[in-house]
C-alpha positions in Angstrom: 4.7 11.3 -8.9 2.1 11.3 -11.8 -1.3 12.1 -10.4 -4.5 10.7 -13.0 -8.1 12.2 -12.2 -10.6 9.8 -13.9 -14.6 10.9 -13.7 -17.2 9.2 -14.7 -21.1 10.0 -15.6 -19.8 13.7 -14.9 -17.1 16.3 -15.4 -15.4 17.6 -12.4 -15.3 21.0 -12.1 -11.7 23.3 -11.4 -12.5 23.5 -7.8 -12.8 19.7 -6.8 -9.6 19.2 -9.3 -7.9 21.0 -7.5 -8.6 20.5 -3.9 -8.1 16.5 -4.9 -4.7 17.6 -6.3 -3.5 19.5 -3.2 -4.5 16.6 -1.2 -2.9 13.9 -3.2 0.8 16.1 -3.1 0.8 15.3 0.1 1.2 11.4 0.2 4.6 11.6 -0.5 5.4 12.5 3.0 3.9 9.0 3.9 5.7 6.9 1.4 8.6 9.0 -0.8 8.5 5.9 -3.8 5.0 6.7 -5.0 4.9 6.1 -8.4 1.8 7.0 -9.4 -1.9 7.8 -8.1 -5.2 7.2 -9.9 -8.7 8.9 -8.8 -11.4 7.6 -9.6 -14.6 9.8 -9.3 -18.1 8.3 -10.5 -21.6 8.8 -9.4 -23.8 5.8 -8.6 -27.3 5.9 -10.2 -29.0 4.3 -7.8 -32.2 6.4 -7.6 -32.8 5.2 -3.8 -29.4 5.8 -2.0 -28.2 8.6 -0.7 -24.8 7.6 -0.7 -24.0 8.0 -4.6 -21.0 9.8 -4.9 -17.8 7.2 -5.1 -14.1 8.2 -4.7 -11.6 5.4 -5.8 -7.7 6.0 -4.9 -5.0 3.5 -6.3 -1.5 4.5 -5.2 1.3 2.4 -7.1 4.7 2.2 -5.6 7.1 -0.4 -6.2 6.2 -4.1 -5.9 2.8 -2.7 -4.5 -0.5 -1.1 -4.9 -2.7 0.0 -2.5 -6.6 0.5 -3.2 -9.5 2.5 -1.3 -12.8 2.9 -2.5 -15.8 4.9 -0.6 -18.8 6.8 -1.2 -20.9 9.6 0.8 -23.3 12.3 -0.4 -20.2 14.7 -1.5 -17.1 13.7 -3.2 -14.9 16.1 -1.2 -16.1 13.6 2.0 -15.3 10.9 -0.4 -12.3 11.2 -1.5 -11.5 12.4 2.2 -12.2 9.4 3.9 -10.7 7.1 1.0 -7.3 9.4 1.3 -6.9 9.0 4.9 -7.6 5.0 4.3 -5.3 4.5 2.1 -2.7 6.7 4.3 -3.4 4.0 6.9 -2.5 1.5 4.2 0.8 3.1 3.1 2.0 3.5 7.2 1.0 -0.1 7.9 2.7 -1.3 5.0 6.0 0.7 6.1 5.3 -0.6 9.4 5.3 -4.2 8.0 8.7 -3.4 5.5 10.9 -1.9 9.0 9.7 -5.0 11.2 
């Protein structure tokens, strides 16, 4: 599985790398064809919103690609929330593929 961590507006430092890598390992005990997995990590500039901190995940797996997108005040509870979404994804897809 090839794992790409994108930022954007900002460099990521060791810490959040890392804890977004250890995360992302464990997808493959949700689907074991995962191909690859983008992260997409960007801060929003909107002066007024307290919500600026926006984790994108795109997992590709054959014939399919699933996509999450969310944003909170940390990108830890970002990418968090987007992870467990997009684990929802991958189990209802299986779901959907066994029916």
């Amino acid at each position: 599985m090839n794992v790409n961590i994108q930022t954007l507006h900002f460099d990521a430092d060791t810490k959040l790398v890392t804890f977004i890598e250890k995360k992302i390992s464990k997808l493959t005990q949700f689907h074991e064809r995962i191909t690859k997995v983008d992260v997409f990590l960007k801060l929003d500039n909107v002066a007024h919103n307290i919500k600026d901190k926006i984790a994108e995940i795109k997992v590709h797996v054959p014939r399919h690609d699933f996509f999450v997108k969310h944003s909170s005040k940390s990108f830890e509870e970002s990418f968090d929330v987007a992870l467990d979404s997009v684990i929802t994804q991958i189990k209802r897809k299986k779901e959907k593929m066994a029916a």
